[in-house]
N, C-alpha and C positions, 0 to 999 in steps of 0.2 A: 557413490557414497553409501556407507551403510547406515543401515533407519537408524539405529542408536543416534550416531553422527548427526544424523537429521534433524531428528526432534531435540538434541541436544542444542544446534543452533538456531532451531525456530526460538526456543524457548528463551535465549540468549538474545536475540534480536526484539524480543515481545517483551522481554526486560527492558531493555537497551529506552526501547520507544517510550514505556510507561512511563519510567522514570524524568526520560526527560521534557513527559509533555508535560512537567509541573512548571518548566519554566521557561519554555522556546514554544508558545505557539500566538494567535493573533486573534481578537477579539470582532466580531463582523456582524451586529445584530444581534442573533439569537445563536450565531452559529461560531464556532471554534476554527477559526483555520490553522489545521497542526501540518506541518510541510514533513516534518522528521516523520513522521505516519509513513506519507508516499514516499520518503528517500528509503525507509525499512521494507516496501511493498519492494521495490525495484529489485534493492539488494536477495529478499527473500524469491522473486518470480526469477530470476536467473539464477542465484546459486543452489535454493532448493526443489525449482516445481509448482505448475499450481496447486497442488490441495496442501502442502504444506505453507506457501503462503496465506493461504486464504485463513488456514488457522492461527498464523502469526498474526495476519489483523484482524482476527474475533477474538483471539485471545489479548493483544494489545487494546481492543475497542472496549472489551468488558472490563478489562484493568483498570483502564482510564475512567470506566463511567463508576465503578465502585469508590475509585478513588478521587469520584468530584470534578476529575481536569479533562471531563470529555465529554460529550453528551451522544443521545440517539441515534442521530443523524452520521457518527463514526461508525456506523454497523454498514449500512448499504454501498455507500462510498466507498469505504476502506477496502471491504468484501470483492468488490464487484470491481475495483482496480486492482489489486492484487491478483487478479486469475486472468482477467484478461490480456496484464502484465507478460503473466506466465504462460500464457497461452500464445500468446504473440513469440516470446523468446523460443517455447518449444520450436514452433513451427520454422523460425525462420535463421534463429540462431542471432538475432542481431541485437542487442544492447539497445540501439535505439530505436526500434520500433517494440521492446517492451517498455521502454520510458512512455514512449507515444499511448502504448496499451495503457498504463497506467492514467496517463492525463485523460485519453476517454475514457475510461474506466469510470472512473474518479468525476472527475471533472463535465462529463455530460448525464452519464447513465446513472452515476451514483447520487448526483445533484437530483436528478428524474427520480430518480427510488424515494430519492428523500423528503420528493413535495407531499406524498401522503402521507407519512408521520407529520411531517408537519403542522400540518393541516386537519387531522382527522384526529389524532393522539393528543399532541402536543397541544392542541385550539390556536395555534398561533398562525396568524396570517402571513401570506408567504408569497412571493411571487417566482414562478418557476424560474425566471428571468434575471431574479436577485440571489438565487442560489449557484445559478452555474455561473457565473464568475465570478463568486467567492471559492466555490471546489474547483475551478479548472487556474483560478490564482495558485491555491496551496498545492493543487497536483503537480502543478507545471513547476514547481520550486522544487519538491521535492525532489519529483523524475530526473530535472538534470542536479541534482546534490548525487543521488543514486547513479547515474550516469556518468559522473565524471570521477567517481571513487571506483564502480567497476574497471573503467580506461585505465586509472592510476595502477589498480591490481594487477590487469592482465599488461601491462607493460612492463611491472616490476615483477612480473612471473609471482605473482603473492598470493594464485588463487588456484594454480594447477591444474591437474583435471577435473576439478570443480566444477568450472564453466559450462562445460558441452556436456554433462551428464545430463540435463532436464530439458534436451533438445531431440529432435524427431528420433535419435536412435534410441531413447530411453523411456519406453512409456509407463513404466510401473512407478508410481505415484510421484 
């Protein structure tokens, strides 16, 4: 796919996300669980790549926190599933073990990123224990919404050669 293409649908997907985290996400203490975040990670780490997703969700993360419906804690999570999403898909070509990337991602390492803002920034008290299953809840929702839309496309042929572009034959971004 050429980069036009690319950034045109990062940017589509970064849309897509902001918009709707005004009114599908879940309330969890201090913390936002937005599922449509990691269903947009999935679809971005397999159709476009890691470093274009990773900039779909810092550009979705910073949306959301300008626009009041996100907070902090969307930066490392979001970040750090998204690529290893994609990083799992490059390598091995399978849908569900970047779903899987995504929920660690997300879900242990992102929750781990996120205990020092919390804690250190934010002054809010936090237990590492109370954040990862709050993010590996929304990851794990997300991964399989993102999961079972990519299955829908490649069965209905509605994604082409899309697919296998951001896997081991394709290393340029």
């Amino acid at each position: 796919m050429q980069r036009t293409k690319k950034l045109t649908l990062t940017a589509i997907i970064a849309a897509i996300t902001t918009v709707s985290s005004s009114f599908i996400y879940i309330p969890v203490g201090f913390v936002k669980i937005f599922p449509i975040q990691h269903f947009a990670n999935v679809l971005s780490a397999v159709l476009l790549g890691p470093w274009y997703a990773v900039i779909q969700a810092f550009i979705s993360s910073s949306l959301r926190n300008m626009l009041g419906t996100g907070s902090l804690f969307a930066y490392p999570g979001s970040m750090i599933g998204a690529f290893l999403a994609a990083l799992l898909y490059r390598k091995t070509k399978s849908i569900g073990l970047a779903a899987t990337g995504e929920v660690i991602g997300t879900g242990i390492l992102g929750a781990m990123a996120t205990y020092p803002i919390a804690v250190l920034i934010l002054g809010k008290e936090a237990t590492l224990f109370g954040l990862i299953p709050a993010f590996t809840m929304s990851s794990f929702t997300g991964a399989i919404m993102g999961f079972a839309l990519l299955k829908i496309l490649i069965r209905n042929k509605a994604i082409g050669g899309m697919l296998h572009e951001n896997s081991v034959n394709n290393r340029w971004f």
